[in-house]
C-alpha positions in Angstrom: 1.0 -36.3 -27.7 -1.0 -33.9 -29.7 -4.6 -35.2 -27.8 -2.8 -34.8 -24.3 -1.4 -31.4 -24.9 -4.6 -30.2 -26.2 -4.8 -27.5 -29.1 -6.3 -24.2 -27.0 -5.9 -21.2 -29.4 -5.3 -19.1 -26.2 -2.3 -20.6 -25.0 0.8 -20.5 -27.8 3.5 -21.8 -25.1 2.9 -25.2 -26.6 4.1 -24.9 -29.4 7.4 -24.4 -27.8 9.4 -27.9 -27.4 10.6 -27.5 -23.8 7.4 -26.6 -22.8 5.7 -29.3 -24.4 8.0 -31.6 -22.4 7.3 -29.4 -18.7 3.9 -29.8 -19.9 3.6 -33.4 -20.2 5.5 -33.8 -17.0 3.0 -32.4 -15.3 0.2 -34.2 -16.5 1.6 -37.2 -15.9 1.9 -36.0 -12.3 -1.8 -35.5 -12.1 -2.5 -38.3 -14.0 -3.9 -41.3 -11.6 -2.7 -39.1 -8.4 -4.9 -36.0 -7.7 -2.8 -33.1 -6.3 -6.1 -31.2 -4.5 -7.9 -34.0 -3.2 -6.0 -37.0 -2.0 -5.2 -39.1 1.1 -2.5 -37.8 2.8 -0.4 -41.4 3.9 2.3 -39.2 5.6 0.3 -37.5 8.0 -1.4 -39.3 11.1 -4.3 -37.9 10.0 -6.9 -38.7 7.2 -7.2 -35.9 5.4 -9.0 -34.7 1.9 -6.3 -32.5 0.8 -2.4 -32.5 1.1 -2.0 -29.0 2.5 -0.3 -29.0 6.5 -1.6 -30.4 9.0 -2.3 -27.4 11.2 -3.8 -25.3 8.3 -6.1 -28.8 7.3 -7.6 -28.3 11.0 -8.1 -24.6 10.1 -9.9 -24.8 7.2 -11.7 -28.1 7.2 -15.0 -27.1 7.2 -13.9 -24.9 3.7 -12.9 -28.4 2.0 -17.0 -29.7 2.3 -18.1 -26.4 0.7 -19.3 -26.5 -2.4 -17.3 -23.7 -4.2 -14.2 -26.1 -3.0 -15.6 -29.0 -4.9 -16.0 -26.7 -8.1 -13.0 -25.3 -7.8 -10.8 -28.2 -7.4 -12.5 -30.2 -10.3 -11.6 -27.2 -12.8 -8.0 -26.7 -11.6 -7.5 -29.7 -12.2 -9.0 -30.1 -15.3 -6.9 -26.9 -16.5 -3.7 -28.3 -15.3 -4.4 -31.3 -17.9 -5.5 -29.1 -20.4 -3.3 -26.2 -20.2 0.0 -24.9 -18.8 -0.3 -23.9 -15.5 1.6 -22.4 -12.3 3.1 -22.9 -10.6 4.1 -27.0 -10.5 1.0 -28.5 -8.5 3.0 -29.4 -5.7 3.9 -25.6 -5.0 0.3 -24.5 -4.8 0.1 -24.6 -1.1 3.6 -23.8 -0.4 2.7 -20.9 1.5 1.1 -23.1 4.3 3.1 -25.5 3.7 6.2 -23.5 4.4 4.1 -21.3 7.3 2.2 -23.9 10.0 -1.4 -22.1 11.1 0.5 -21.4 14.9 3.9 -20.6 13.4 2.3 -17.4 11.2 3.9 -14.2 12.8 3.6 -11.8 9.8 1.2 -11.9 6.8 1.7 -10.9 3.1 -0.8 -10.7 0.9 -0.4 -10.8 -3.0 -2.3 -11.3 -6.1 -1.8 -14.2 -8.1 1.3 -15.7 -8.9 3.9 -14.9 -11.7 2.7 -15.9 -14.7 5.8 -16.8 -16.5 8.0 -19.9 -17.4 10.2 -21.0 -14.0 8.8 -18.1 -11.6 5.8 -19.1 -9.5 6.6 -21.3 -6.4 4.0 -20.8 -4.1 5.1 -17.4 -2.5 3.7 -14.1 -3.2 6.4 -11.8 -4.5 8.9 -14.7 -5.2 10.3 -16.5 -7.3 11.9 -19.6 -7.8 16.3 -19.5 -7.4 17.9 -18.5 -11.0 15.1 -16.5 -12.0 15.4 -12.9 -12.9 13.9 -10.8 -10.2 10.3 -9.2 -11.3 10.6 -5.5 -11.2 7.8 -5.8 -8.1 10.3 -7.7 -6.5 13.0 -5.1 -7.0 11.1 -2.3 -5.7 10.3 -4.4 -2.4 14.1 -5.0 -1.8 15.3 -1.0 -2.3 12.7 -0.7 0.4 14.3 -3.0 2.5 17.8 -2.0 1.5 16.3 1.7 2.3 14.4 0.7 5.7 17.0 -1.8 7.1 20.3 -1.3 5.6 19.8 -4.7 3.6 22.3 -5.2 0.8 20.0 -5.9 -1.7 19.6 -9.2 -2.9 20.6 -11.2 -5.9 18.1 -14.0 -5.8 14.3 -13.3 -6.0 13.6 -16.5 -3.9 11.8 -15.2 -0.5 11.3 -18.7 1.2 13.6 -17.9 4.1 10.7 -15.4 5.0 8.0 -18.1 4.9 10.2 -20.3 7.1 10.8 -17.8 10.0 6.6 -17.3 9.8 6.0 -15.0 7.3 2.6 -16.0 5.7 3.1 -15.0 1.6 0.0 -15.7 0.1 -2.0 -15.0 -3.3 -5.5 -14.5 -3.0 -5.3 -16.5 -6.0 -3.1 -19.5 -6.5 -2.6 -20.9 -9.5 -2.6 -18.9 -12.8 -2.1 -20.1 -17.0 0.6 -19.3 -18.4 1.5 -15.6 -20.0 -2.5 -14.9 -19.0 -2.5 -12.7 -15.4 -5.4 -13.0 -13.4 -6.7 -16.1 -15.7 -8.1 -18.0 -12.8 -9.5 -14.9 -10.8 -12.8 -15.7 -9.4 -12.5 -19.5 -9.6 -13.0 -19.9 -6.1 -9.4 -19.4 -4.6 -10.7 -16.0 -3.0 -12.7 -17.6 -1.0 -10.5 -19.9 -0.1 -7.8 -17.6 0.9 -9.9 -15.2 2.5 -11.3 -17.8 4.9 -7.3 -18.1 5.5 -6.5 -14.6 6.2 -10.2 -14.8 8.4 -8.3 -17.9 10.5 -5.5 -15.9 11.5 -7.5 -13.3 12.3 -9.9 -14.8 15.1 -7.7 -17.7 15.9 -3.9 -15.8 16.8 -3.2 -12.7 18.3 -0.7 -10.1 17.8 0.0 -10.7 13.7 1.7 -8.3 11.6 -0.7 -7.7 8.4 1.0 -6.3 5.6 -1.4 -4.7 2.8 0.3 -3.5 -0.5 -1.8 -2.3 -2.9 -6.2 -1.9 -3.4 -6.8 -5.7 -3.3 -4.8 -6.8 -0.2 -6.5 -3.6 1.4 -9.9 -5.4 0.9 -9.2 -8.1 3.3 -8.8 -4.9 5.9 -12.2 -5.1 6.8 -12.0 -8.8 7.9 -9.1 -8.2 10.6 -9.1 -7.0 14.3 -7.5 -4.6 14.7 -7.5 -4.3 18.2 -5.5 -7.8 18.2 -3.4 -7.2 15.0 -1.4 -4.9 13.2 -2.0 -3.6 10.0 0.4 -2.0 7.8 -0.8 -0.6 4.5 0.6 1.3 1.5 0.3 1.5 -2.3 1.2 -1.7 -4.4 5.3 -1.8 -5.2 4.5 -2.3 -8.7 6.3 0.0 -10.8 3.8 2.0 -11.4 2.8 3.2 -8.2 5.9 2.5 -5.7 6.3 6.1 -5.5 3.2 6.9 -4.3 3.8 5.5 -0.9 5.7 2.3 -1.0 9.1 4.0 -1.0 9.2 4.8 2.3 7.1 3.1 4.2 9.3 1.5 6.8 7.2 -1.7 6.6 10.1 -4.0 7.1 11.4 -2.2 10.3 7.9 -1.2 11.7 6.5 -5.2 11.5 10.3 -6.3 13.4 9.6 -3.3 16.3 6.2 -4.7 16.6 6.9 -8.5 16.9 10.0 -7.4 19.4 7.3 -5.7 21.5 5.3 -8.8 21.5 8.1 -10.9 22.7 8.5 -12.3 19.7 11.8 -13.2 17.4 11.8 -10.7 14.8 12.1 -11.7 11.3 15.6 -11.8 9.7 14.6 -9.9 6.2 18.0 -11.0 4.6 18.0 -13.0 1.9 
């Protein structure tokens, strides 16, 4: 047990039993079956990763890159070494749960929750039973504030992904109890040649941009076709400055209607 767990000094989760036992589980689903690289047998296509069939057409040319050969090979590695999040088969949730043509609205976060039972996939979520991140909080007094929303008692936002909303990290997987531990592995890349899809492939998306580092991707969208809301991040420490009160919620549901397209039902 001890050699598969590993002994990293950084990480003191595993010295926790339940954790050694989440741990192990998830090694052994890596083990002989590689999550990022693998023949899909359920789709009609041969494809090199498991990630939806719509976004595989999108991105394929990203998956013979070399950065995407790096990064793959130490994710996984990590996963094996380390405790990681969220559960391998929720990294591509996001385009999993939002087909490439189905994307109607698109939120961009950081990197996921960084604690035991949160991550899923989703930017801003988290999984059912989990106690709602004070990020999360802030978001729903907005929409309780912007569209009379009683505000919610679950912090799971996948209902949103479903109807077309696009949450994505710009990083997506993360160690546990370390934020930002897998920055500038090669998932920014990644995800900005998502964001970059939408962009020049759809019209008439609703861009949401909370906070400095979602801003950055501003200068890769057309806004001519698009429309972009920004505002400060709904962290805590800046919500605020801008966030309260934004009327992002209602302004993105005006637009799509305008479009001729089904707004999104923001209740959770």
């Amino acid at each position: 047990m001890e050699k598969l767990i590993g002994k990293s000094q950084t990480n003191q989760l595993t010295n926790n039993l339940s954790l050694k036992k989440q741990y192990l589980s998830q090694n052994k689903e890596l083990f002989g079956e590689e999550i990022f690289l693998e023949l899909d047998k359920k789709s009609k296509l041969s494809k090199t990763v498991v990630i939806d069939d719509t976004w595989y057409h999108a991105l394929q040319n990203e998956f013979s890159k070399d950065y995407w050969k790096s990064l793959t090979d130490t994710v996984r590695k990590l996963y094996k070494t380390n405790v990681v999040y969220p559960n391998p088969k929720k990294v591509f949730n996001a385009f999993d749960s939002t087909p490439f043509n189905k994307v109607k609205v698109v939120i961009i976060g950081q990197d996921p929750y960084h604690g035991a039972g949160q991550a899923h996939g989703l930017c801003f979520s988290v999984e059912k039973d989990t106690k709602i991140p004070p990020t999360l909080r802030n978001i729903y007094k907005e929409l309780n504030s912007d569209l009379n929303i009683s505000i919610p008692t679950t912090g799971n936002l996948q209902s949103w992904a479903d109807q077309g909303v696009l949450m994505l990290n710009t990083v997506l997987t993360v160690e546990a109890n370390q934020a930002n531990s897998h920055k500038e592995l090669g998932w920014e890349k990644f995800t900005k040649a998502a964001i970059k899809a939408v962009s020049k492939e759809l019209e008439n998306v609703v861009f949401i941009l909370w906070g400095k580092q979602a801003q950055s991707f501003s200068t890769i969208l057309n806004e001519n076709v698009h429309y972009i809301l920004s505002s400060v991040h709904p962290s805590p420490l800046s919500a605020h400055n801008g966030f309260f009160g934004c009327k992002h919620f209602s302004k993105a549901n005006d637009y799509l209607i305008k479009q001729d397209k089904t707004p999104i039902d923001w209740s959770i």
